[in-house]
C-alpha positions in Angstrom: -22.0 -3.3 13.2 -24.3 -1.6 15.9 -22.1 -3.4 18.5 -18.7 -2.0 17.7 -20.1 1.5 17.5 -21.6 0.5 20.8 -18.2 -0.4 22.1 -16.4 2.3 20.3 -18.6 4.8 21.8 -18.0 3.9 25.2 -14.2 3.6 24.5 -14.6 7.3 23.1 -16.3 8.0 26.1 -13.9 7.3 28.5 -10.7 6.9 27.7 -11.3 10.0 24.5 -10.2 7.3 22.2 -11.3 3.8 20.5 -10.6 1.1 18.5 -12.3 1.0 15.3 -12.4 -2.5 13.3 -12.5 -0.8 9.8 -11.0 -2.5 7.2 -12.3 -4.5 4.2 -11.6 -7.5 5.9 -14.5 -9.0 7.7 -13.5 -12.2 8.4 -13.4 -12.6 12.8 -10.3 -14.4 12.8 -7.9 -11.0 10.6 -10.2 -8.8 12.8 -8.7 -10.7 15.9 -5.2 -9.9 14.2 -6.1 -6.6 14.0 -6.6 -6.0 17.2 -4.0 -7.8 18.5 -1.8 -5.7 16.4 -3.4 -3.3 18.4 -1.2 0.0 18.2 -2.3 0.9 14.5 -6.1 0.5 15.2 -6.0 3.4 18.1 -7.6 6.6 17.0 -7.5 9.4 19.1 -9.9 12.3 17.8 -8.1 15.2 19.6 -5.0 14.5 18.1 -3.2 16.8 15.5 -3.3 15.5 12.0 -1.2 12.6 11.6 0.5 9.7 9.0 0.8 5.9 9.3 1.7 2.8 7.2 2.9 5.4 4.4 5.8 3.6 2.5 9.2 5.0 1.9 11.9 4.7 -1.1 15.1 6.6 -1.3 15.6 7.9 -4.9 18.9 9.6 -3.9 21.2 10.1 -1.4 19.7 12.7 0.2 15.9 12.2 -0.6 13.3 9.9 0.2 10.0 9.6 -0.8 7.1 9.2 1.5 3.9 8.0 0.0 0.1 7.2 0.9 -0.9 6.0 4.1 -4.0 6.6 6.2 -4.5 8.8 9.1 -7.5 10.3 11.5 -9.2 12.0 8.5 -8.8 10.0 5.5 -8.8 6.3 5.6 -6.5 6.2 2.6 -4.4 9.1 1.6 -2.6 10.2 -2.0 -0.6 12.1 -0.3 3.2 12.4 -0.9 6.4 14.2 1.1 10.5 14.6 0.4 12.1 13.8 2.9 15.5 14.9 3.6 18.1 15.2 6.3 16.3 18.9 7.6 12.8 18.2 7.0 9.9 16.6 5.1 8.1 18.6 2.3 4.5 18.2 0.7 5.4 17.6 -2.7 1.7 16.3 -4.4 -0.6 13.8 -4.7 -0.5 10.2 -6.5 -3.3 9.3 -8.6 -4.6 7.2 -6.4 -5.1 7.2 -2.2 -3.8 4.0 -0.7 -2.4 2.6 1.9 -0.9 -1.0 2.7 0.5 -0.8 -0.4 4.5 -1.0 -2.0 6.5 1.5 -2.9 10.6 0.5 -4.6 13.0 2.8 -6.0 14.3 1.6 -9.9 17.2 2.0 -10.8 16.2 4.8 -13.3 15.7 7.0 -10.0 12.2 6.5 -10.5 9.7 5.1 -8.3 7.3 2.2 -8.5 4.0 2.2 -6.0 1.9 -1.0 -6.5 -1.4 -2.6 -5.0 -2.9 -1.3 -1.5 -6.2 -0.5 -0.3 -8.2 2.9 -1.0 -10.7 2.6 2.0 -13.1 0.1 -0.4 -10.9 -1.9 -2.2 -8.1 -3.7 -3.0 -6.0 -2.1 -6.0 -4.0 -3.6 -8.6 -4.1 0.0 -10.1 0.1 0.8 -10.2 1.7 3.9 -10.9 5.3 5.5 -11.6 6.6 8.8 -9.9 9.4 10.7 -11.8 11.2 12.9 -9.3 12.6 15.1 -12.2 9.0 16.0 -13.3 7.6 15.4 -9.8 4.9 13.9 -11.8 3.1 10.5 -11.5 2.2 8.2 -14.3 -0.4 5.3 -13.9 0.9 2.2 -15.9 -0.6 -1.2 -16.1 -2.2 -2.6 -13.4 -0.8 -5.5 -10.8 -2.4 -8.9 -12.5 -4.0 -9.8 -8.7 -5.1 -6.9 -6.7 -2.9 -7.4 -3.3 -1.9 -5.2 -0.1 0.4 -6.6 2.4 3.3 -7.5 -0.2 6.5 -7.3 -0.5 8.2 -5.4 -3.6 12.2 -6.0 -4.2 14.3 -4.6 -6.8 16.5 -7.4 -8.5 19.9 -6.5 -9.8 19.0 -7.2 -13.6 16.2 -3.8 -12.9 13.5 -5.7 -13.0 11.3 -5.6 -9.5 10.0 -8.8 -7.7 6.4 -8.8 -5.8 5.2 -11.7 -3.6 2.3 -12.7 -1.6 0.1 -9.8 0.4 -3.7 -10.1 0.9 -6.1 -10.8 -1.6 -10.0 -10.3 -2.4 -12.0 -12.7 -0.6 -9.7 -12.7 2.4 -7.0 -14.5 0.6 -3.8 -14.7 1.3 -2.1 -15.2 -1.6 0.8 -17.0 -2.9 1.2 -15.5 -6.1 4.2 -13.5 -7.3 4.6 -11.4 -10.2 7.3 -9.6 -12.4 7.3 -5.5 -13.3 9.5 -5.1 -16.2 10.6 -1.1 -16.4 11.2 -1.5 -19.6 7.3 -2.1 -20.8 6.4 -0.9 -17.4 4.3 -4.1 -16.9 3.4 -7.1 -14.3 3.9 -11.0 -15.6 2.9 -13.4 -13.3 5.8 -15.9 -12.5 5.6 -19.5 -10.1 4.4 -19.3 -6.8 5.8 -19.2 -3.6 5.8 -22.5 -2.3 3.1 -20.5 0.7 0.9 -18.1 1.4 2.1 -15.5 2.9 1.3 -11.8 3.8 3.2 -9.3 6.2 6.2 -10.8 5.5 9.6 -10.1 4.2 11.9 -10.0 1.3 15.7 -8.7 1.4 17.6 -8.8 -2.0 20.9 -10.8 -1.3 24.4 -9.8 -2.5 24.2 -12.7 -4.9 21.0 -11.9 -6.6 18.7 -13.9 -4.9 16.2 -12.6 -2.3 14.9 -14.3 1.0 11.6 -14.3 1.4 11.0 -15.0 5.6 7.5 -15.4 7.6 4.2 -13.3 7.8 0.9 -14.9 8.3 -0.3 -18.1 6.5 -3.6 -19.7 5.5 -3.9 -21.0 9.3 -1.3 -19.2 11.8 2.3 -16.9 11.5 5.1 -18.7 9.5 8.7 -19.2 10.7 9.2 -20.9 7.2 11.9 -18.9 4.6 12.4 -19.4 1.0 14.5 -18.3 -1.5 13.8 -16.6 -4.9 16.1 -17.1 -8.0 16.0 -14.6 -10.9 17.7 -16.5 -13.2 14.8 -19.3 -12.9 11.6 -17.0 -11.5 11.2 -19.8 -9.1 11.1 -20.1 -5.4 12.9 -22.9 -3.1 12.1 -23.3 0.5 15.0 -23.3 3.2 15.7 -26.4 4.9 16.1 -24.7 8.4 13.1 -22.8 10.0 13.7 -19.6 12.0 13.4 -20.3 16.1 9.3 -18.4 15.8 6.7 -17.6 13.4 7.1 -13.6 12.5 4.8 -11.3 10.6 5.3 -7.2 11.4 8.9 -8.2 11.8 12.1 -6.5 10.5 14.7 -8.1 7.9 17.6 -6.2 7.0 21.1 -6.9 5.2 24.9 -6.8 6.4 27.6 -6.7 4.2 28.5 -10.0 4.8 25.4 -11.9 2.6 23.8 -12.3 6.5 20.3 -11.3 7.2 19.2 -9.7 10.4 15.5 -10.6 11.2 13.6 -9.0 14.5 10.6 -9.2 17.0 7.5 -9.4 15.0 4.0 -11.3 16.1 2.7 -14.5 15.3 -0.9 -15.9 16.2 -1.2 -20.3 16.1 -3.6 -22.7 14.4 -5.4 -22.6 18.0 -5.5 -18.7 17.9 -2.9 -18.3 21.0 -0.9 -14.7 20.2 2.4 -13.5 21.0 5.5 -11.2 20.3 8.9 -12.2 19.9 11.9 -10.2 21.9 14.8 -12.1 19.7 17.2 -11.5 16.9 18.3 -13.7 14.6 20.4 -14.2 11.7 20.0 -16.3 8.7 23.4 -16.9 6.9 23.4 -17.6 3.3 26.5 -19.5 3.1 25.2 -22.2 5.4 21.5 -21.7 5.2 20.9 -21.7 8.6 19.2 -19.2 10.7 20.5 -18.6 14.2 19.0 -16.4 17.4 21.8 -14.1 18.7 20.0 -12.1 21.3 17.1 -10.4 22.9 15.7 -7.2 22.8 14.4 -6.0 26.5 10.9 -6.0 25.0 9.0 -8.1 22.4 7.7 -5.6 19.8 6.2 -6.0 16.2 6.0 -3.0 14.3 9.1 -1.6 14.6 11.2 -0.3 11.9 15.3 -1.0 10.9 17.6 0.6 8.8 21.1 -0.6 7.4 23.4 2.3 8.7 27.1 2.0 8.1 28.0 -1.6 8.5 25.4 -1.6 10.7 21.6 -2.7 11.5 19.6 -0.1 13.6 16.8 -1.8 15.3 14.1 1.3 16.7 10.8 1.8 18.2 7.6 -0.3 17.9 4.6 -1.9 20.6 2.7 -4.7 22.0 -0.8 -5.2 22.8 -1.2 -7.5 25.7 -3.6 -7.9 28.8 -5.3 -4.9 27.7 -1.9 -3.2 28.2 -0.5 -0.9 25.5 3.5 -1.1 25.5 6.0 1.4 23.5 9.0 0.6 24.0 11.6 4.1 22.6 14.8 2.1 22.8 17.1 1.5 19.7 19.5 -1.9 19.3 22.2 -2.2 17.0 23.5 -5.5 15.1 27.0 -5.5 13.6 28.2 -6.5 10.8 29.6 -9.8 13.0 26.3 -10.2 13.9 26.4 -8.8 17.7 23.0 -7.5 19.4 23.9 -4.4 21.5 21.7 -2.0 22.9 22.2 1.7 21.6 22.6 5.0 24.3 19.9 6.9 22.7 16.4 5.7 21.6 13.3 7.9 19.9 11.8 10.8 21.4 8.4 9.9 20.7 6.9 6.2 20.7 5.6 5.0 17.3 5.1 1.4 14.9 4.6 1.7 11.3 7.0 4.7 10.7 8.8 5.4 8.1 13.1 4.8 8.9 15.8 5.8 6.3 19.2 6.5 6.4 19.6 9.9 4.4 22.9 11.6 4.3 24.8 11.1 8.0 21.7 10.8 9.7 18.9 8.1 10.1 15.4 9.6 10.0 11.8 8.5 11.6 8.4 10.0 10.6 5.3 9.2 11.4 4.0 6.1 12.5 1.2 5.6 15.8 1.2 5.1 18.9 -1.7 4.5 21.5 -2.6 8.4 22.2 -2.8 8.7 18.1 -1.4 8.9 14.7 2.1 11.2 14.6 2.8 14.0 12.7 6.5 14.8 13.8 9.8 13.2 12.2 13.1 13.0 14.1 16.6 12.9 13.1 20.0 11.1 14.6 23.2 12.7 13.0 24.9 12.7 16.2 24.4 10.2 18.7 20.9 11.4 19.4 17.5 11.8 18.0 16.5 15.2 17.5 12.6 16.6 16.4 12.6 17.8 12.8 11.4 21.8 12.6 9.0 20.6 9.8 6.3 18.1 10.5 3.6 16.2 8.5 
């Protein structure tokens, strides 16, 4: 302990900002993750007041929630915002501050926030926020504390959570059920792995594809898929090209999967980030690379806009080098990697990215000089800075 605030002193000292390690994971090798990750563990003290790893849900067309996260002054935040297509709004605060935690819109219009961390522990505390009421509700608890995982909504209403990051440093392979009718959790079969930081898209015919994030030992490039009508889950023959946690996953009209960058860590410890783009076709079950991005980045944040997938933002942490790369990509609906004219204004990973209205929308997020209070906007070819601001 007296050794990081040794070397997060000196960092402080001369570069005005520092890496801290806190987080209720102890264990060397997740702190080695951490830092690796890199771009969400830089705190800069002189910067304004700002919001990562909050979660969004749309509940309409023109509204999106965003919820929790953590920032310079509180380690876990209750804090919620509307976001529209003109600006973001401080609407109250949930019951409980988290962060790393799941937020999925039902198809009531309400909106479900599971699991996370407070700062001291892992929650299976749940709650419900009704936008009518702009009230929230606590309702029974998740029945394993997790952060990390992955929440989907299923066509039948009913919302499916896998995997995250246990007590004990486990990474779990448990999945459970929310029913909105009893607004409760049953816990179903498990995933065939462990997994947390990975992905889950809902598919067009039901079924949702669970892909990568980090095992027991090292990052997975292992897929499986989850069938409601059974609650069971049924790994894919075909592995994707690398192991990806932080990573994108997004769906095209067509029942195809778009899946980017991310950053995966070996049984031996060796790290890396992945430039490519691939896509995992349902039909055939296969997953296949279709391009490159300029830069490897994990982080970063897509959106399904149109027919297409908007890939945007994110970082890297290598060689003691911090990289940001601003620049946007777009994946059509045939599955082609271009790269986009415009690209963010400011540099940020673990933003917030929704499509509302005509525009597509970023807020938040880090990058190495801090945590970000400013949201842009894209309506028109262009990102633009929001006049409102966390």
């Amino acid at each position: 302990m007296f050794r990081k605030f040794i070397l997060s002193l000196l960092c402080f000292l001369k570069f005005n900002q520092c890496i801290l390690i806190k987080d209720f994971d102890t264990d060397k090798k997740d702190e080695r993750e951490k830092q690796l990750l890199g771009l969400f563990l830089v705190y800069d003290f002189f910067s304004p007041f700002g919001i990562k790893q909050q979660r969004s849900a749309k509940y309409s067309a023109s509204e999106a929630l965003l919820v929790g996260g953590n920032s310079q002054k509180s380690y876990s935040l209750s804090n919620v915002y509307k976001l529209t297509e003109s600006q973001v709004t401080y609407i109250g605060t949930m019951n409980k501050p988290r962060h790393q935690h799941e937020v999925v819109t039902l198809q009531n219009g309400k909106v479900l926030i599971s699991g996370g961390y407070d700062g001291r522990f892992i929650l299976s505390d749940s709650e419900i926020y009704d936008p009518i009421s702009n009230s929230f509700t606590t309702i029974s608890s998740l029945n394993i504390p997790r952060t990390y995982h992955t929440a989907t909504l299923l066509n039948d209403g009913r919302v499916l959570i896998t995997g995250g990051f246990g007590k004990q440093s486990d990474k779990l392979k448990s999945a459970e059920i929310f029913n909105p009718n009893s607004n409760s959790f049953q816990q179903i079969n498990d995933l065939n792995v462990s997994r947390r930081r990975h992905s889950a898209t809902l598919l067009n015919n039901g079924n949702v594809l669970i892909v990568g994030g980090d095992g027991l030992n090292e990052t997975l490039s292992s897929a499986e898929i989850f069938d409601p009508n059974t609650n069971t889950f049924t790994l894919v023959g075909q592995q994707m090209s690398v192991g990806r946690s932080n990573h994108t996953a997004n769906l095209l009209d067509n029942n195809r999967v778009v899946i980017s960058g991310g950053y995966s860590f070996d049984i031996n410890g060796n790290y890396s980030y992945s430039k490519s783009v691939e896509v995992f076709d349902f039909g055939t079950g296969n997953f296949s690379v279709i391009g490159n991005m300029s830069e490897s980045r994990a982080g970063h944040s897509a959106v399904k806009f149109g027919a297409n997938v908007i890939i945007c933002g994110g970082g890297r942490f290598e060689n003691n080098i911090y990289t940001e790369p601003t620049d946007c990509y777009k994946v059509s609906n045939l599955g082609v990697l271009s790269k986009e004219s415009f690209g963010l204004i400011t540099s940020r990973v673990l933003f917030a990215f929704e499509q509302i209205g005509n525009s597509m929308i970023v807020c938040g997020g880090e990058n190495q000089f801090g945590q970000i209070r400013s949201c842009e906007s894209n309506s028109a070819g262009n990102f633009n800075l929001l006049n409102s601001q966390f």
